[in-house]
MIROLO-265187 format. One record per atom (N, C-alpha, C, CB): y negated, z negated, x. Coordinates in steps of 0.02 Angstrom, whole numbers, always signed. Atoms other than C-alpha are relative to their C-alpha. Glycine has a CB too. Layout:
! residues N
+--------+--------+--------+
!      y !      z !      x !
+--------+--------+--------+
!      Y !      Z !      X !
...
+--------+--------+--------+
***
This chain:
! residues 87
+--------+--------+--------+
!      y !      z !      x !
+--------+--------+--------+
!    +22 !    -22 !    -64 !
!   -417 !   +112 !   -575 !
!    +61 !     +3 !    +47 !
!    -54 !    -46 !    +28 !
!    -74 !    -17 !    -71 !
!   -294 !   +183 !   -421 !
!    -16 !    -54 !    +33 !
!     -1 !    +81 !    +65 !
!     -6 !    +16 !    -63 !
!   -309 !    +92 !   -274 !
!    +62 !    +30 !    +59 !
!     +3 !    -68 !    -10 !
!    -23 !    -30 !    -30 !
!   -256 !   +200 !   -164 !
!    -17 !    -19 !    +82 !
!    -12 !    +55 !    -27 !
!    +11 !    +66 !    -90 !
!   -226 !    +96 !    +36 !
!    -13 !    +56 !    +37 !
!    +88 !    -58 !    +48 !
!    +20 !    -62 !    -64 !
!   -251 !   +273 !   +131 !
!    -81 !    +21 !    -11 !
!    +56 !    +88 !    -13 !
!    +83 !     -3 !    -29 !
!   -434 !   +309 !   +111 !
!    -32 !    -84 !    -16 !
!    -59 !    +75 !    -56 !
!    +26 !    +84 !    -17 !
!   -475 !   +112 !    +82 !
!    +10 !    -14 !    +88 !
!    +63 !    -69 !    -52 !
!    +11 !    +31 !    -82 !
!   -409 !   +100 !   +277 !
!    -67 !    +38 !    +22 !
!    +74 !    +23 !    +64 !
!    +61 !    -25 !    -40 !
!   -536 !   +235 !   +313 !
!    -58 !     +2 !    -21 !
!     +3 !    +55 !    +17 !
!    +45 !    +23 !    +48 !
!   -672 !   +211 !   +198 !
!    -50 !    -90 !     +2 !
!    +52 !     +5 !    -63 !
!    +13 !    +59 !    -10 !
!   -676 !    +21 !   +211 !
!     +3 !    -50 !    +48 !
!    +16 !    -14 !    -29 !
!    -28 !    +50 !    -76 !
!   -711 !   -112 !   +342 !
!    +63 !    -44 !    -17 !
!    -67 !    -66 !    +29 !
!    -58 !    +37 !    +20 !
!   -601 !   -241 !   +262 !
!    +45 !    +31 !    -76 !
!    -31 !    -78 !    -10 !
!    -54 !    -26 !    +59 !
!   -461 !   -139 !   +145 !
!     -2 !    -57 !    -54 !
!    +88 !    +11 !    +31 !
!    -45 !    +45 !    +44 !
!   -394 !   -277 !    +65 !
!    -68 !    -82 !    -35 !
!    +86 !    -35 !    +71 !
!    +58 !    +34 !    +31 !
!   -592 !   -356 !     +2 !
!    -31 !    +58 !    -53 !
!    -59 !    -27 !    +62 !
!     +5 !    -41 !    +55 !
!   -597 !   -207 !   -109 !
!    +34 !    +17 !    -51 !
!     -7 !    +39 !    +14 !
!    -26 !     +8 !    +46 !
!   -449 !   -240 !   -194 !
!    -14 !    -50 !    -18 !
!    +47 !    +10 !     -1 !
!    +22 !    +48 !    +30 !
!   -529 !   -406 !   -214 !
!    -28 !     -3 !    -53 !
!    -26 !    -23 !    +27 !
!    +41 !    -10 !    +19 !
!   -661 !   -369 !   -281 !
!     +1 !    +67 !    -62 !
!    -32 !     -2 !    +54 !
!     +0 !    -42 !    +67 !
!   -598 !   -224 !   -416 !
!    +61 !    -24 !    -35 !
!     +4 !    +83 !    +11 !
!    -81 !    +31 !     +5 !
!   -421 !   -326 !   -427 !
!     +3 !    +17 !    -94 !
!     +9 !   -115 !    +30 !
!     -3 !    +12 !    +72 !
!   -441 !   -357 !   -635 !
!     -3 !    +90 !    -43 !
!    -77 !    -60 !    -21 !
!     +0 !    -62 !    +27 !
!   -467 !   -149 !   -647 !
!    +50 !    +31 !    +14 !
!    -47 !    +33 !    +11 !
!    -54 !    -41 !    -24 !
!   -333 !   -110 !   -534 !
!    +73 !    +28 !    -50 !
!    +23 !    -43 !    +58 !
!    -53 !     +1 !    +42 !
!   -188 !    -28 !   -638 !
!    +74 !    +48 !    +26 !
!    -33 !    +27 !    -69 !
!    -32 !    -57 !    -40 !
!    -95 !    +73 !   -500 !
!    -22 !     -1 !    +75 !
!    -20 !    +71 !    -31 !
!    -11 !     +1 !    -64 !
!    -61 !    +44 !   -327 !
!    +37 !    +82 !    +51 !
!    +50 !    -66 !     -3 !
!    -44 !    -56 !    -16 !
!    -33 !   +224 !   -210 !
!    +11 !    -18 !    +78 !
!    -35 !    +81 !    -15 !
!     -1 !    +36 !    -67 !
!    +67 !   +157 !    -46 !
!    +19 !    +62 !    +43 !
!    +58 !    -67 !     +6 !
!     -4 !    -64 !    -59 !
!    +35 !   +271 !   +100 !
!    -16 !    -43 !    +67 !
!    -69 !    +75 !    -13 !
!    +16 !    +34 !    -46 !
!    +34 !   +230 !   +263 !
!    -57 !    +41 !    +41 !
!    +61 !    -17 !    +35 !
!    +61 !    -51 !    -52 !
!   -101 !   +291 !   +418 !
!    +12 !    +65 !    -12 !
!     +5 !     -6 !    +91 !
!     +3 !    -68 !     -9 !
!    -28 !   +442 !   +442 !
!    +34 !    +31 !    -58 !
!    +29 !    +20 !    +63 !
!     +9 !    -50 !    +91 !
!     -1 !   +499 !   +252 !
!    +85 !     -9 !     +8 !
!    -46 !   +123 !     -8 !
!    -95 !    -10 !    +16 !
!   +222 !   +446 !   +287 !
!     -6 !    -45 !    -59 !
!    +73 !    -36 !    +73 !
!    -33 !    +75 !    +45 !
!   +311 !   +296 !   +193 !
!    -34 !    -67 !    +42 !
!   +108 !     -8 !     +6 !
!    +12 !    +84 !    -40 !
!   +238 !   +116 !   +217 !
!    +57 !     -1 !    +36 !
!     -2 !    -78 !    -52 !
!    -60 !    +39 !    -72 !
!   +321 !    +65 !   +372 !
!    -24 !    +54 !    +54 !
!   +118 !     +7 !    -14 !
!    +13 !    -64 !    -57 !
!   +277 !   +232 !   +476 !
!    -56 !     -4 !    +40 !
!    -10 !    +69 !    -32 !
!    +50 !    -21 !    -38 !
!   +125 !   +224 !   +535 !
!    -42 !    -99 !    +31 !
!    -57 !    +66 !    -64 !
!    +33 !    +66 !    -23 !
!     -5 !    +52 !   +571 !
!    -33 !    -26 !    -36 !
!    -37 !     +0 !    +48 !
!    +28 !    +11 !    +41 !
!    -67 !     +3 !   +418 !
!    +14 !   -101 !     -8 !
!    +24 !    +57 !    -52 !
!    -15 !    +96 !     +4 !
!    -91 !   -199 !   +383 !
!    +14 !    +22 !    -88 !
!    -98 !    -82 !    +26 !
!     -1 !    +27 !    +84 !
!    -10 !   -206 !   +199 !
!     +7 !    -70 !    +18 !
!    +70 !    +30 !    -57 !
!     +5 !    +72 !    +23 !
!     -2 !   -382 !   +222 !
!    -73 !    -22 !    -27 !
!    +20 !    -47 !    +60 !
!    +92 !    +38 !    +40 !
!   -193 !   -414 !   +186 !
!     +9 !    +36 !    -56 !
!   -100 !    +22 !    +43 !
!    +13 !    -21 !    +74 !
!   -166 !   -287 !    +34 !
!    +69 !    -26 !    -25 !
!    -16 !    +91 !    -17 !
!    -63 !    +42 !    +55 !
!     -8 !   -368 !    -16 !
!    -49 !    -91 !    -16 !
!   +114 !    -19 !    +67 !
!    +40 !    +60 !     +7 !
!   -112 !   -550 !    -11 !
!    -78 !    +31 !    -53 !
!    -22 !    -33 !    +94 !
!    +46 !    +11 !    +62 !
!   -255 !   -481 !   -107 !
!    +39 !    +10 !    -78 !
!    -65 !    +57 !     +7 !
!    -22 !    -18 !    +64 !
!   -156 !   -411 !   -239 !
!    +29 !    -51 !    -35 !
!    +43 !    +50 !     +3 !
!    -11 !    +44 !    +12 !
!    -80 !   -548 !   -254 !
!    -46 !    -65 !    -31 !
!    +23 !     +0 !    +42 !
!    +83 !    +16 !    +47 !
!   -247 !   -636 !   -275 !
!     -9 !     +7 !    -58 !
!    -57 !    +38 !    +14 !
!    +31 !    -44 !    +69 !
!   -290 !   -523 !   -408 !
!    +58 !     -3 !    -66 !
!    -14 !    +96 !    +25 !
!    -61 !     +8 !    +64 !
!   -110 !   -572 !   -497 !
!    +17 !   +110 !    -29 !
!    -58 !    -71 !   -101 !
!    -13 !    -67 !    +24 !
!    -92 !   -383 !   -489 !
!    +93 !     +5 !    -30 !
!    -21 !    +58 !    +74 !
!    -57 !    -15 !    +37 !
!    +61 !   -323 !   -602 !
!    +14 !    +51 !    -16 !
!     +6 !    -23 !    -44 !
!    +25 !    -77 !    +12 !
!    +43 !   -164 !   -621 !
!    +99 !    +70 !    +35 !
!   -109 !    +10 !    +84 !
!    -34 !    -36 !    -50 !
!   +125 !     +1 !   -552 !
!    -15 !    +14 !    +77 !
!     +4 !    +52 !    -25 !
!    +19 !    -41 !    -85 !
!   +132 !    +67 !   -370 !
!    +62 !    +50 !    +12 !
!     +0 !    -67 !    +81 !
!    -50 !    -68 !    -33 !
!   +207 !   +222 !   -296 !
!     -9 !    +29 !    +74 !
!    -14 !    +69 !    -46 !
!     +0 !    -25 !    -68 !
!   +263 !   +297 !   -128 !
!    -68 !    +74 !     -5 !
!    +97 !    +27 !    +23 !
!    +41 !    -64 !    +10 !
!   +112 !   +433 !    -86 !
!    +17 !    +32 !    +70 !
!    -89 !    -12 !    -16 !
!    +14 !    -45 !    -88 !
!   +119 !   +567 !    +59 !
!    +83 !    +40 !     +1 !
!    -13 !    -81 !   +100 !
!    -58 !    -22 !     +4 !
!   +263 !   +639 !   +143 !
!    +45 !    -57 !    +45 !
!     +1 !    +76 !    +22 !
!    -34 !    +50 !     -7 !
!   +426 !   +564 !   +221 !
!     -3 !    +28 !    +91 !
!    +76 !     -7 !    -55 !
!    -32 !    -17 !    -61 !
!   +475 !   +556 !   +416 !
!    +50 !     -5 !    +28 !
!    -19 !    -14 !    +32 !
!    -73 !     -6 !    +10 !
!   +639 !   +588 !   +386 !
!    +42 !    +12 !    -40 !
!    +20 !    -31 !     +9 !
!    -39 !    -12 !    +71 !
!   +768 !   +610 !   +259 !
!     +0 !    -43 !    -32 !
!    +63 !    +16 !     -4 !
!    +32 !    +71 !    +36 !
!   +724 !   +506 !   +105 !
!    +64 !    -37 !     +2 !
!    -35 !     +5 !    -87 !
!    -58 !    +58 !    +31 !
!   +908 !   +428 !    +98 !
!     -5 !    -41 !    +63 !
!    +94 !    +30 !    -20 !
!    +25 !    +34 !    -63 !
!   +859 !   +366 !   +267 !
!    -62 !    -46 !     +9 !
!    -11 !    +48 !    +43 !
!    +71 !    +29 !    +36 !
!   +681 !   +316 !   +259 !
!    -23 !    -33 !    -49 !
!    -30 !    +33 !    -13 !
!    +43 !    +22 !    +67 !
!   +643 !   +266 !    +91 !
!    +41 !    -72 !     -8 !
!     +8 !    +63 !    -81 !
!    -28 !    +72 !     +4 !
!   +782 !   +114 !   +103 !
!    -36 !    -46 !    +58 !
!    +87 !     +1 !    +12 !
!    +21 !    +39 !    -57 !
!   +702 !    +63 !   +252 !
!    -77 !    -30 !    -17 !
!     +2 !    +49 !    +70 !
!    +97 !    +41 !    +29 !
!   +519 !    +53 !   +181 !
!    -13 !    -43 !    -57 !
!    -61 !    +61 !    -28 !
!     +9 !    +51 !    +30 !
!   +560 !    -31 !    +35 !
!    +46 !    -64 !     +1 !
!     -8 !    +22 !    -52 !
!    -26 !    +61 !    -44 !
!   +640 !   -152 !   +130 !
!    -49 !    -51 !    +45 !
!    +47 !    +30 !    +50 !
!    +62 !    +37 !    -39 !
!   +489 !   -190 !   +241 !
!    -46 !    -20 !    -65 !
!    -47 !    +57 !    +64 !
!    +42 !    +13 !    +57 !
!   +385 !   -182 !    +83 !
!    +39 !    -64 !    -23 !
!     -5 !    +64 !    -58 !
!    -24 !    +78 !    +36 !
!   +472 !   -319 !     -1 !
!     -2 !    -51 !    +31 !
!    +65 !    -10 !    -20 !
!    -11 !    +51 !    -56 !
!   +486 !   -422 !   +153 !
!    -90 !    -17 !    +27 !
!    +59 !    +42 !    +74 !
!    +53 !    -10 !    -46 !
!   +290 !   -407 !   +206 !
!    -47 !    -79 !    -43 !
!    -43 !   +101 !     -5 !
!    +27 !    +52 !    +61 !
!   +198 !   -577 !   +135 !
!    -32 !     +7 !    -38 !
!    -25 !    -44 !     +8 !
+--------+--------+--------+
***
């Protein structure tokens, strides 16, 4: 199963109780932020979906989804910088 965090924000009251709750199917994480940039761009809480996943001992893959707001040699060091850093 995807878990994909851009329609879970809009879709779900609590995002990060639906990766709870499918955690053991999850096999693919797609990280987008609100407005479809790079995690970090927009207002998204990955910390509650970094803590469930975590929960769930997820191990898996994940990938950047959407587009960038800016040039990726710019941007893309910067988001997976916050990403790594987020608890």
């Amino acid at each position: 199963m995807i878990a994909d965090l851009h329609p879970r924000k809009i879709e779900e009251a609590q995002p990060a109780n639906s990766i709870r709750k499918a955690g053991q199917y999850v096999a693919h994480v797609h990280l987008v932020d609100s407005n479809r940039l790079e995690p970090g761009a927009g207002h998204s809480d990955f910390a509650s979906a970094w803590a469930a996943l975590r929960e769930t001992r997820f191990d898996s893959f994940m990938a950047f989804e959407g587009c960038l707001s800016g040039p990726a040699e710019q941007v893309l060091p910067v988001s997976a910088h916050r990403l790594r850093f987020w608890p």
